[in-house]
DOKOL-998994 format. One record per residue (C-alpha): residue number from 1; residue in one letter; y, z, x. Coordinates in steps of 0.5 Angstrom, whole numbers. Layout:
<lonus>
(NUM; "A"; (Y; Z; X))
...
</lonus>
This chain:
<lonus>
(1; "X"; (-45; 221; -75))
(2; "X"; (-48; 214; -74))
(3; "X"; (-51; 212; -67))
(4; "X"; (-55; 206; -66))
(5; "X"; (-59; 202; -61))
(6; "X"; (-58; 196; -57))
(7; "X"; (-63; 192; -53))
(8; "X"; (-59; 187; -48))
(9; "X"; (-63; 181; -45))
(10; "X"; (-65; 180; -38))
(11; "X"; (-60; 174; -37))
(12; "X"; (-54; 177; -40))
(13; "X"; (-49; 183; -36))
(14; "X"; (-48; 187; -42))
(15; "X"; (-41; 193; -42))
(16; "X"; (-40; 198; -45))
(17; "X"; (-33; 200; -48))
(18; "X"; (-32; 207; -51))
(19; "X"; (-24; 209; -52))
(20; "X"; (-22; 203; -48))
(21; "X"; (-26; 205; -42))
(22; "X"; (-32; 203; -39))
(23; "X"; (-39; 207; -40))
(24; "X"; (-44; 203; -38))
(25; "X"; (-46; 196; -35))
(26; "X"; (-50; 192; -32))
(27; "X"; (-56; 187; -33))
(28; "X"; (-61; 187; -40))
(29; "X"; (-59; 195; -40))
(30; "X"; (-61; 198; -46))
(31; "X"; (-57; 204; -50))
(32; "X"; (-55; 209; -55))
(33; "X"; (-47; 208; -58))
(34; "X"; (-44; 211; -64))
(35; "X"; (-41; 203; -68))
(36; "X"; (-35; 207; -70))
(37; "X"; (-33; 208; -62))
(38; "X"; (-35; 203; -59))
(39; "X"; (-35; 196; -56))
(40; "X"; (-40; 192; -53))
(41; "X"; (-39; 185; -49))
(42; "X"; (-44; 181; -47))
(43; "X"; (-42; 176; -41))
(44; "X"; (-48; 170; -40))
(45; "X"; (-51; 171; -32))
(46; "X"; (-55; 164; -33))
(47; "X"; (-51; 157; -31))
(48; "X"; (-48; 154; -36))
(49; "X"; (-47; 147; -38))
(50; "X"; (-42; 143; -40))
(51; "X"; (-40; 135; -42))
(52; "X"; (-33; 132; -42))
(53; "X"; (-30; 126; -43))
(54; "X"; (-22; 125; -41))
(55; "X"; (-17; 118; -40))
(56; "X"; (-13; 118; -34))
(57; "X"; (-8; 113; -32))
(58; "X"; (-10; 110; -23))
(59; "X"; (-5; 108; -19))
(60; "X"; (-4; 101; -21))
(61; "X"; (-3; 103; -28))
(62; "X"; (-10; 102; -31))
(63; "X"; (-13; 107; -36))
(64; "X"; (-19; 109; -35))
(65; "X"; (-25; 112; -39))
(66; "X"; (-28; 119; -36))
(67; "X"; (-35; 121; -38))
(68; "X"; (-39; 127; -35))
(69; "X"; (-41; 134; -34))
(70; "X"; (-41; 141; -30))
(71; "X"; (-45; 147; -30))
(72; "X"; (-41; 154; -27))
(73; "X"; (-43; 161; -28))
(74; "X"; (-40; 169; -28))
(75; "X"; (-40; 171; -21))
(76; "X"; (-36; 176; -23))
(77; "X"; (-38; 179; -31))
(78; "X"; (-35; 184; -30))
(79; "X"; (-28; 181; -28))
(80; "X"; (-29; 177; -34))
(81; "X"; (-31; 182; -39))
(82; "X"; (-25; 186; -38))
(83; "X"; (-19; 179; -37))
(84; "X"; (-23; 176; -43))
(85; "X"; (-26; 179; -50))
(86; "X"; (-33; 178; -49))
(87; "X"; (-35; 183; -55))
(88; "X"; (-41; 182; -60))
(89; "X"; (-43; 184; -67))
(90; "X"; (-49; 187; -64))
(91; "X"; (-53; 186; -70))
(92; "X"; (-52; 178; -70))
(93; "X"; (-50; 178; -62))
(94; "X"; (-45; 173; -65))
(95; "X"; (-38; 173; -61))
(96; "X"; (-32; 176; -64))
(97; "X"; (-27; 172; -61))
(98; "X"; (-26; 164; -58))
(99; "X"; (-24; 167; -51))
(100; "X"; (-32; 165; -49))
(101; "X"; (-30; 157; -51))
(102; "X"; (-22; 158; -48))
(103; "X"; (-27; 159; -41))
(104; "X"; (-31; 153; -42))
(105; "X"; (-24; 150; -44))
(106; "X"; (-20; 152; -37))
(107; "X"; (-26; 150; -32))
(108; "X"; (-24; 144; -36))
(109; "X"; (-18; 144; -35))
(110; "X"; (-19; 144; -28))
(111; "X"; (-24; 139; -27))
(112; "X"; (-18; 135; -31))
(113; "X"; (-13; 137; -26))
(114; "X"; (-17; 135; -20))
(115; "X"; (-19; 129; -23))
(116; "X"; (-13; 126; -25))
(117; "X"; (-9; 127; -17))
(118; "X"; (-15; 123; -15))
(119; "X"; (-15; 118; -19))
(120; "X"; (-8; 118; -19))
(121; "X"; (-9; 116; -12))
(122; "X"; (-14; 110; -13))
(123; "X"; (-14; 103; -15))
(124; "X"; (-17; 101; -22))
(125; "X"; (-24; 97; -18))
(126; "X"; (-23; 103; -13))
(127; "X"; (-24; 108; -18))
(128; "X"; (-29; 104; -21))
(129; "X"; (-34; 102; -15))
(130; "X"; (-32; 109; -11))
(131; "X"; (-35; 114; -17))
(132; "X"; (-40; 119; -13))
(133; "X"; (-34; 120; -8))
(134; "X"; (-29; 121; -14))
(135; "X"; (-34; 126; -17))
(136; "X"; (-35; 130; -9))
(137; "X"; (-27; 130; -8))
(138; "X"; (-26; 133; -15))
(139; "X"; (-31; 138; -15))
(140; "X"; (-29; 141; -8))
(141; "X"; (-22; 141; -11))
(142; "X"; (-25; 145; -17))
(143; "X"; (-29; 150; -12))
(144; "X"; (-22; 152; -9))
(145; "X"; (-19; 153; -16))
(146; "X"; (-15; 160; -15))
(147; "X"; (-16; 161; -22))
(148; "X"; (-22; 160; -23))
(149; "X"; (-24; 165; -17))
(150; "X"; (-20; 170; -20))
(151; "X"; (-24; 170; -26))
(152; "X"; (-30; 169; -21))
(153; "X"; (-32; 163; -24))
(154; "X"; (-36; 158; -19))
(155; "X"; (-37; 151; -20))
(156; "X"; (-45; 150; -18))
(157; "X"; (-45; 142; -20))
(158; "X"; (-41; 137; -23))
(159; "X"; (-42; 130; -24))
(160; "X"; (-39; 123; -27))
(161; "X"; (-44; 119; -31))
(162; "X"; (-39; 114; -33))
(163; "X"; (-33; 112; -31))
(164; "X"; (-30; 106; -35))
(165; "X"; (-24; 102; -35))
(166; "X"; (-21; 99; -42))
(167; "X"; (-25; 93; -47))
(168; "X"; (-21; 88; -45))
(169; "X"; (-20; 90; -37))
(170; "X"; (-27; 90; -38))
(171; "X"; (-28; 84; -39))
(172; "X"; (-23; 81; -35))
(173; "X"; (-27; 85; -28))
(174; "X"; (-32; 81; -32))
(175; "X"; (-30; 74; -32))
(176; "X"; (-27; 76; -25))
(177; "X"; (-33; 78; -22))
(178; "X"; (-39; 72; -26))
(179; "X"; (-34; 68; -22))
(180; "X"; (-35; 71; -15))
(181; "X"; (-42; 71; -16))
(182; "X"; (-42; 64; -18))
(183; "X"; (-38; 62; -12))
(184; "X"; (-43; 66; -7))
(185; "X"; (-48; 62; -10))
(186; "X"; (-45; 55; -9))
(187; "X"; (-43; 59; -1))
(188; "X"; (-51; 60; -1))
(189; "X"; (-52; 53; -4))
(190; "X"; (-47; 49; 1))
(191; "X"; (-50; 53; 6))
(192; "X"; (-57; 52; 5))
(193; "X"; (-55; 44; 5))
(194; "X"; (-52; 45; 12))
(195; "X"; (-56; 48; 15))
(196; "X"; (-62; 43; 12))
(197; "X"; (-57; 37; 15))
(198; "X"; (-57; 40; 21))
(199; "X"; (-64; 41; 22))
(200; "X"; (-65; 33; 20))
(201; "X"; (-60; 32; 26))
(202; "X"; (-64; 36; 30))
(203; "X"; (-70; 32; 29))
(204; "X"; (-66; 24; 29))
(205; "X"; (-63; 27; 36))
(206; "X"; (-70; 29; 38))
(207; "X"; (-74; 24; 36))
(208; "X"; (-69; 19; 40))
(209; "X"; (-70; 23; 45))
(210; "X"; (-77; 22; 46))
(211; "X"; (-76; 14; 45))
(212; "X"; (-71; 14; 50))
(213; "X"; (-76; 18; 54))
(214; "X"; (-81; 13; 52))
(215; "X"; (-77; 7; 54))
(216; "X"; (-75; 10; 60))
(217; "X"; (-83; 12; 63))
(218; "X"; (-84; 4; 60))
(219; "X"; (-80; 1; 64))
(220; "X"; (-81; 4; 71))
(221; "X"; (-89; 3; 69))
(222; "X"; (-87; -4; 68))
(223; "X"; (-82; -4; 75))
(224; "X"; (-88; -1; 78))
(225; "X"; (-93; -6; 76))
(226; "X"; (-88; -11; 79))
(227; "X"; (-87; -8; 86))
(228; "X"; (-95; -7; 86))
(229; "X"; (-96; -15; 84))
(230; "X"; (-90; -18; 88))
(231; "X"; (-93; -12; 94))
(232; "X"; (-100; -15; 94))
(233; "X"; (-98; -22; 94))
(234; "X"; (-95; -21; 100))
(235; "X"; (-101; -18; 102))
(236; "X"; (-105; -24; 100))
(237; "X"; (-100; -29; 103))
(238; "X"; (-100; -25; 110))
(239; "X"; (-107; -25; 110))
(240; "X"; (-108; -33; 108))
(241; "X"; (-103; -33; 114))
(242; "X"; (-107; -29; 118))
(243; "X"; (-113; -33; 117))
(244; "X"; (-110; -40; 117))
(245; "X"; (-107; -38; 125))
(246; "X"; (-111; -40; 129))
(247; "X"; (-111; -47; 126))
(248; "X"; (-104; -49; 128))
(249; "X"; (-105; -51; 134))
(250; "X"; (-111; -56; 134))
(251; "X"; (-110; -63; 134))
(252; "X"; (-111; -67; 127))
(253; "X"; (-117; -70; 129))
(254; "X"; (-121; -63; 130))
(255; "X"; (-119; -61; 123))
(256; "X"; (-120; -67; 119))
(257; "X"; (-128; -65; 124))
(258; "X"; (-127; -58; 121))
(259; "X"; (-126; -60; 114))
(260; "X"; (-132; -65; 114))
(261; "X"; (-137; -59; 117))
(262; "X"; (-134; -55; 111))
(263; "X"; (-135; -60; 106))
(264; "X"; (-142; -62; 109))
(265; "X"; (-144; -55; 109))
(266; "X"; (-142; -55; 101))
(267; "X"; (-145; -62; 99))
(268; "X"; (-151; -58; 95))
(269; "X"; (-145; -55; 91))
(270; "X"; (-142; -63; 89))
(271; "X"; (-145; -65; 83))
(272; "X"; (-142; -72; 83))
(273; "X"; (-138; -75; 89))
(274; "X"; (-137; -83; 91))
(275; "X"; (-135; -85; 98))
(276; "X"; (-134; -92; 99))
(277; "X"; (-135; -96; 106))
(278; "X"; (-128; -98; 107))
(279; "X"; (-126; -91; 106))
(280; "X"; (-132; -87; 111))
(281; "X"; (-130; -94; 116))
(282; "X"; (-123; -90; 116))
(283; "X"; (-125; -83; 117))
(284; "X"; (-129; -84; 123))
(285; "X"; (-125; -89; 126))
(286; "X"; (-119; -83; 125))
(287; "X"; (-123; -78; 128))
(288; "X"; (-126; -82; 134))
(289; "X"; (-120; -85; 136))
(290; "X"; (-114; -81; 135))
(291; "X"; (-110; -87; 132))
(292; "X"; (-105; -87; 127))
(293; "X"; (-110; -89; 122))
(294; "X"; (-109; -87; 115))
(295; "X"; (-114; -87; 110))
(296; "X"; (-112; -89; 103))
(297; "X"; (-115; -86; 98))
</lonus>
Protein backbone atom coordinates (compact mmCIF):
# COMPACT_ATOMS: atom_id res chain seq x y z
CA UNK A 1 0.00 0.00 0.00
CA UNK A 2 1.09 3.32 -0.91
CA UNK A 3 0.50 6.33 1.16
CA UNK A 4 1.67 9.74 0.56
CA UNK A 5 2.07 13.50 1.90
CA UNK A 6 0.32 16.51 0.67
CA UNK A 7 1.23 20.00 1.97
CA UNK A 8 -1.47 22.55 1.05
CA UNK A 9 -0.59 26.44 0.47
CA UNK A 10 -2.24 29.03 2.97
CA UNK A 11 -4.15 30.64 0.28
CA UNK A 12 -5.49 27.50 -1.47
CA UNK A 13 -8.91 25.57 0.03
CA UNK A 14 -7.74 22.26 -0.18
CA UNK A 15 -10.60 18.78 -0.54
CA UNK A 16 -10.02 15.72 0.19
CA UNK A 17 -12.21 12.89 -1.89
CA UNK A 18 -11.95 9.40 -0.86
CA UNK A 19 -14.80 7.06 -2.81
CA UNK A 20 -16.50 10.05 -3.81
CA UNK A 21 -16.95 11.67 -0.47
CA UNK A 22 -15.48 14.38 1.50
CA UNK A 23 -12.79 13.52 4.21
CA UNK A 24 -11.11 16.39 4.82
CA UNK A 25 -11.23 20.23 3.86
CA UNK A 26 -10.18 23.40 4.90
CA UNK A 27 -7.44 25.98 3.96
CA UNK A 28 -3.28 25.16 3.84
CA UNK A 29 -4.44 21.47 5.57
CA UNK A 30 -1.65 19.10 5.34
CA UNK A 31 -2.47 15.10 5.21
CA UNK A 32 -1.84 11.81 4.64
CA UNK A 33 -3.80 9.89 1.33
CA UNK A 34 -3.24 6.63 -0.32
CA UNK A 35 -2.68 7.77 -4.44
CA UNK A 36 -5.02 4.81 -5.53
CA UNK A 37 -8.18 5.97 -3.35
CA UNK A 38 -8.01 9.57 -3.40
CA UNK A 39 -8.66 12.94 -5.07
CA UNK A 40 -7.66 16.09 -3.97
CA UNK A 41 -9.09 19.56 -5.42
CA UNK A 42 -7.29 22.56 -4.78
CA UNK A 43 -9.68 25.53 -5.00
CA UNK A 44 -7.71 29.37 -5.15
CA UNK A 45 -8.92 31.56 -1.79
CA UNK A 46 -6.97 34.90 -3.25
CA UNK A 47 -8.58 37.15 -5.79
CA UNK A 48 -8.25 36.82 -9.25
CA UNK A 49 -7.78 38.88 -12.08
CA UNK A 50 -9.09 38.58 -15.39
CA UNK A 51 -8.75 40.72 -18.83
CA UNK A 52 -11.62 40.71 -21.58
CA UNK A 53 -11.91 42.07 -24.77
CA UNK A 54 -15.68 42.02 -26.58
CA UNK A 55 -17.32 43.77 -29.67
CA UNK A 56 -20.96 44.93 -29.03
CA UNK A 57 -23.33 46.67 -31.29
CA UNK A 58 -25.15 50.29 -29.45
CA UNK A 59 -28.26 51.43 -30.17
CA UNK A 60 -27.76 53.32 -32.93
CA UNK A 61 -26.30 50.26 -34.90
CA UNK A 62 -22.35 51.26 -34.16
CA UNK A 63 -19.92 48.59 -33.34
CA UNK A 64 -17.97 49.16 -30.63
CA UNK A 65 -14.77 47.76 -29.16
CA UNK A 66 -14.55 46.72 -25.22
CA UNK A 67 -11.47 46.47 -23.31
CA UNK A 68 -11.12 45.67 -19.52
CA UNK A 69 -11.03 43.61 -16.59
CA UNK A 70 -12.26 42.00 -13.33
CA UNK A 71 -11.01 40.47 -10.24
CA UNK A 72 -13.64 37.77 -8.34
CA UNK A 73 -12.99 35.34 -5.72
CA UNK A 74 -14.49 31.64 -4.38
CA UNK A 75 -16.84 32.76 -1.64
CA UNK A 76 -17.84 29.42 -1.39
CA UNK A 77 -14.66 26.70 -2.13
CA UNK A 78 -16.17 24.21 -1.14
CA UNK A 79 -19.73 24.60 -3.62
CA UNK A 80 -17.09 24.93 -6.12
CA UNK A 81 -14.93 22.00 -5.66
CA UNK A 82 -18.04 19.72 -5.66
CA UNK A 83 -19.98 21.38 -9.00
CA UNK A 84 -16.70 21.71 -10.99
CA UNK A 85 -13.74 19.52 -11.07
CA UNK A 86 -10.93 21.43 -9.07
CA UNK A 87 -8.39 18.17 -8.67
CA UNK A 88 -4.58 18.50 -8.92
CA UNK A 89 -1.78 16.20 -9.74
CA UNK A 90 -0.40 16.39 -6.39
CA UNK A 91 2.99 16.33 -7.34
CA UNK A 92 2.85 18.86 -10.19
CA UNK A 93 -0.34 20.74 -8.47
CA UNK A 94 -1.28 20.94 -12.01
CA UNK A 95 -5.11 20.81 -12.76
CA UNK A 96 -6.66 17.76 -14.23
CA UNK A 97 -9.56 19.17 -16.05
CA UNK A 98 -10.19 22.93 -17.96
CA UNK A 99 -13.21 23.57 -15.54
CA UNK A 100 -11.14 26.22 -13.62
CA UNK A 101 -10.58 28.16 -17.21
CA UNK A 102 -14.57 27.19 -17.97
CA UNK A 103 -14.91 29.45 -14.41
CA UNK A 104 -13.22 32.27 -15.46
CA UNK A 105 -15.13 31.92 -18.98
CA UNK A 106 -18.65 32.02 -17.25
CA UNK A 107 -17.80 35.42 -15.22
CA UNK A 108 -17.11 36.40 -18.55
CA UNK A 109 -19.87 35.51 -20.15
CA UNK A 110 -21.75 37.38 -17.46
CA UNK A 111 -19.70 40.22 -17.61
CA UNK A 112 -20.66 40.28 -21.51
CA UNK A 113 -24.15 39.74 -20.93
CA UNK A 114 -24.57 42.62 -18.65
CA UNK A 115 -22.36 44.52 -21.01
CA UNK A 116 -24.33 44.05 -23.91
CA UNK A 117 -28.17 45.03 -22.47
CA UNK A 118 -26.29 48.31 -21.47
CA UNK A 119 -24.81 49.40 -24.42
CA UNK A 120 -27.72 47.97 -26.46
CA UNK A 121 -29.46 50.97 -24.49
CA UNK A 122 -26.76 53.60 -25.58
CA UNK A 123 -25.97 55.83 -28.44
CA UNK A 124 -22.43 55.39 -29.91
CA UNK A 125 -21.05 59.26 -28.44
CA UNK A 126 -23.04 58.00 -24.92
CA UNK A 127 -21.23 54.76 -24.92
CA UNK A 128 -18.29 56.56 -25.58
CA UNK A 129 -18.40 59.54 -23.17
CA UNK A 130 -20.36 57.72 -20.43
CA UNK A 131 -17.60 54.82 -20.03
CA UNK A 132 -17.15 54.89 -15.70
CA UNK A 133 -21.07 55.02 -15.54
CA UNK A 134 -21.44 51.90 -18.38
CA UNK A 135 -18.69 49.94 -16.06
CA UNK A 136 -20.87 50.60 -12.53
CA UNK A 137 -23.96 49.71 -14.35
CA UNK A 138 -22.37 46.37 -15.62
CA UNK A 139 -20.82 45.57 -12.55
CA UNK A 140 -23.96 45.77 -10.43
CA UNK A 141 -25.53 43.64 -12.64
CA UNK A 142 -22.83 41.15 -12.46
CA UNK A 143 -22.89 41.34 -8.59
CA UNK A 144 -26.68 40.08 -9.10
CA UNK A 145 -25.90 37.22 -11.48
CA UNK A 146 -27.88 34.30 -9.96
CA UNK A 147 -25.37 31.91 -11.44
CA UNK A 148 -22.45 33.22 -10.20
CA UNK A 149 -24.10 33.32 -6.73
CA UNK A 150 -24.82 29.99 -7.00
CA UNK A 151 -21.40 28.84 -7.54
CA UNK A 152 -20.31 31.72 -4.89
CA UNK A 153 -18.31 33.60 -7.04
CA UNK A 154 -18.22 37.52 -6.24
CA UNK A 155 -17.31 40.12 -8.56
CA UNK A 156 -14.97 42.55 -6.17
CA UNK A 157 -13.97 45.09 -9.28
CA UNK A 158 -14.47 45.49 -12.85
CA UNK A 159 -13.22 48.15 -14.82
CA UNK A 160 -13.37 49.43 -18.50
CA UNK A 161 -9.88 50.69 -19.71
CA UNK A 162 -11.20 51.15 -23.14
CA UNK A 163 -14.03 51.48 -25.15
CA UNK A 164 -13.33 52.27 -28.85
CA UNK A 165 -15.68 52.65 -31.78
CA UNK A 166 -14.72 51.50 -35.59
CA UNK A 167 -11.27 53.09 -37.38
CA UNK A 168 -13.56 54.86 -39.71
CA UNK A 169 -16.25 55.88 -37.05
CA UNK A 170 -13.33 57.15 -35.26
CA UNK A 171 -12.15 59.18 -37.52
CA UNK A 172 -15.39 60.48 -38.32
CA UNK A 173 -15.96 61.54 -34.31
CA UNK A 174 -12.79 63.12 -35.00
CA UNK A 175 -13.22 65.28 -37.75
CA UNK A 176 -16.49 65.77 -36.06
CA UNK A 177 -15.15 67.17 -33.21
CA UNK A 178 -11.79 69.18 -34.68
CA UNK A 179 -14.71 71.02 -35.95
CA UNK A 180 -16.63 71.61 -32.76
CA UNK A 181 -13.25 72.77 -31.29
CA UNK A 182 -12.51 75.14 -34.10
CA UNK A 183 -16.00 76.55 -33.85
CA UNK A 184 -16.02 77.32 -29.94
CA UNK A 185 -12.61 79.12 -30.96
CA UNK A 186 -14.03 81.35 -33.48
CA UNK A 187 -17.14 81.82 -30.57
CA UNK A 188 -14.27 82.84 -28.23
CA UNK A 189 -12.61 85.01 -30.91
CA UNK A 190 -16.01 86.87 -31.79
CA UNK A 191 -16.63 87.02 -28.37
CA UNK A 192 -13.30 88.57 -27.34
CA UNK A 193 -13.92 91.06 -30.17
CA UNK A 194 -17.37 92.10 -29.08
CA UNK A 195 -16.64 92.42 -25.91
CA UNK A 196 -13.47 94.66 -27.11
CA UNK A 197 -16.19 96.83 -29.26
CA UNK A 198 -18.00 97.10 -26.48
CA UNK A 199 -15.63 98.51 -24.38
CA UNK A 200 -14.55 101.01 -26.84
CA UNK A 201 -17.84 102.31 -27.05
CA UNK A 202 -17.99 102.61 -23.45
CA UNK A 203 -14.88 104.59 -23.30
CA UNK A 204 -16.17 107.11 -26.92
CA UNK A 205 -19.59 107.24 -24.87
CA UNK A 206 -17.82 108.04 -21.93
CA UNK A 207 -15.67 110.40 -22.97
CA UNK A 208 -18.25 112.28 -24.62
CA UNK A 209 -19.94 112.54 -21.71
CA UNK A 210 -17.20 114.49 -19.98
CA UNK A 211 -16.99 116.95 -23.27
CA UNK A 212 -20.54 117.48 -22.85
CA UNK A 213 -20.08 117.73 -19.24
CA UNK A 214 -17.18 120.29 -20.12
CA UNK A 215 -19.17 122.29 -22.24
CA UNK A 216 -22.14 122.30 -20.20
CA UNK A 217 -20.04 123.88 -16.80
CA UNK A 218 -18.59 126.13 -19.64
CA UNK A 219 -21.26 127.67 -20.63
CA UNK A 220 -22.67 128.42 -17.42
CA UNK A 221 -19.26 129.86 -16.36
CA UNK A 222 -19.54 132.18 -19.41
CA UNK A 223 -23.28 133.01 -18.86
CA UNK A 224 -22.02 133.68 -14.96
CA UNK A 225 -19.48 135.76 -15.94
CA UNK A 226 -21.86 137.83 -18.26
CA UNK A 227 -24.87 138.19 -15.29
CA UNK A 228 -21.69 139.22 -13.28
CA UNK A 229 -20.20 142.01 -15.84
CA UNK A 230 -23.70 143.23 -16.97
CA UNK A 231 -24.74 143.42 -12.72
CA UNK A 232 -21.61 145.49 -12.03
CA UNK A 233 -22.32 147.82 -15.00
CA UNK A 234 -25.60 148.43 -13.73
CA UNK A 235 -23.94 149.07 -10.21
CA UNK A 236 -21.71 151.41 -11.80
CA UNK A 237 -24.29 153.08 -13.73
CA UNK A 238 -26.61 153.66 -10.44
CA UNK A 239 -23.89 155.00 -8.65
CA UNK A 240 -22.50 157.51 -11.34
CA UNK A 241 -26.37 158.33 -11.24
CA UNK A 242 -26.39 158.41 -7.69
CA UNK A 243 -23.17 160.79 -7.89
CA UNK A 244 -24.38 163.17 -10.64
CA UNK A 245 -27.97 163.52 -8.65
CA UNK A 246 -27.28 166.36 -7.09
CA UNK A 247 -26.23 168.44 -9.94
CA UNK A 248 -29.56 168.18 -12.11
CA UNK A 249 -31.27 170.76 -10.45
CA UNK A 250 -28.59 173.49 -10.70
CA UNK A 251 -28.37 176.29 -13.10
CA UNK A 252 -25.91 176.09 -16.08
CA UNK A 253 -23.78 178.71 -14.78
CA UNK A 254 -23.20 177.05 -11.50
CA UNK A 255 -22.05 174.11 -13.20
CA UNK A 256 -19.90 175.66 -15.66
CA UNK A 257 -18.37 177.53 -12.03
CA UNK A 258 -18.13 173.95 -11.00
CA UNK A 259 -16.15 172.77 -13.59
CA UNK A 260 -13.74 175.61 -13.75
CA UNK A 261 -13.06 175.01 -9.96
CA UNK A 262 -12.53 171.31 -10.82
CA UNK A 263 -10.23 172.33 -13.61
CA UNK A 264 -8.40 175.08 -11.33
CA UNK A 265 -7.91 172.27 -8.72
CA UNK A 266 -6.33 169.94 -11.36
CA UNK A 267 -4.24 172.80 -13.43
CA UNK A 268 -1.01 171.40 -12.04
CA UNK A 269 -1.92 167.81 -13.66
CA UNK A 270 -2.31 169.75 -17.64
CA UNK A 271 0.96 169.50 -19.32
CA UNK A 272 0.00 171.74 -22.10
CA UNK A 273 -3.11 174.06 -22.31
CA UNK A 274 -4.07 177.22 -24.69
CA UNK A 275 -6.82 179.79 -23.85
CA UNK A 276 -7.50 182.54 -26.12
CA UNK A 277 -8.78 186.07 -25.18
CA UNK A 278 -11.79 185.66 -26.95
CA UNK A 279 -12.59 182.26 -25.61
CA UNK A 280 -12.06 183.33 -21.52
CA UNK A 281 -14.00 186.89 -22.68
CA UNK A 282 -16.95 184.39 -23.42
CA UNK A 283 -16.64 182.30 -20.46
CA UNK A 284 -16.85 184.71 -17.81
CA UNK A 285 -19.46 186.95 -19.75
CA UNK A 286 -21.71 183.36 -19.74
CA UNK A 287 -20.83 182.92 -16.20
CA UNK A 288 -21.52 186.62 -14.85
CA UNK A 289 -24.31 187.13 -16.93
CA UNK A 290 -26.61 184.59 -17.32
CA UNK A 291 -27.23 184.88 -21.29
CA UNK A 292 -27.41 182.79 -24.17
CA UNK A 293 -23.83 183.07 -24.77
CA UNK A 294 -22.11 180.10 -26.57
CA UNK A 295 -18.67 179.65 -26.63
CA UNK A 296 -16.99 178.52 -29.60
CA UNK A 297 -14.35 176.54 -29.45
Amino acid sequence: MIVNYYKGEPNTYTVCFRDGKVKKHGAGINFFYMPLTTSIAAVPLASLESHFVFTETTADFQEITIQGSFTYRLDDPLEVASRLNFTVEPGKHRYRSQDPDKLVQRVVNAVQGHTRTQVSRLSLEAALGEVRDLAQLVYTGVLQSPELKALGVVVEGLHFTSVRATPEMQKALEADFRESLNKRADQAIYDRRKSAVEEERKIRESEMNTDVELENRRKALVDTQARNSLTLAEAEAKAEELKLSPYGNLPAQALVGLALREWAANAGTIDNLSITPDLLTKVVNYVTDGGDARIAS
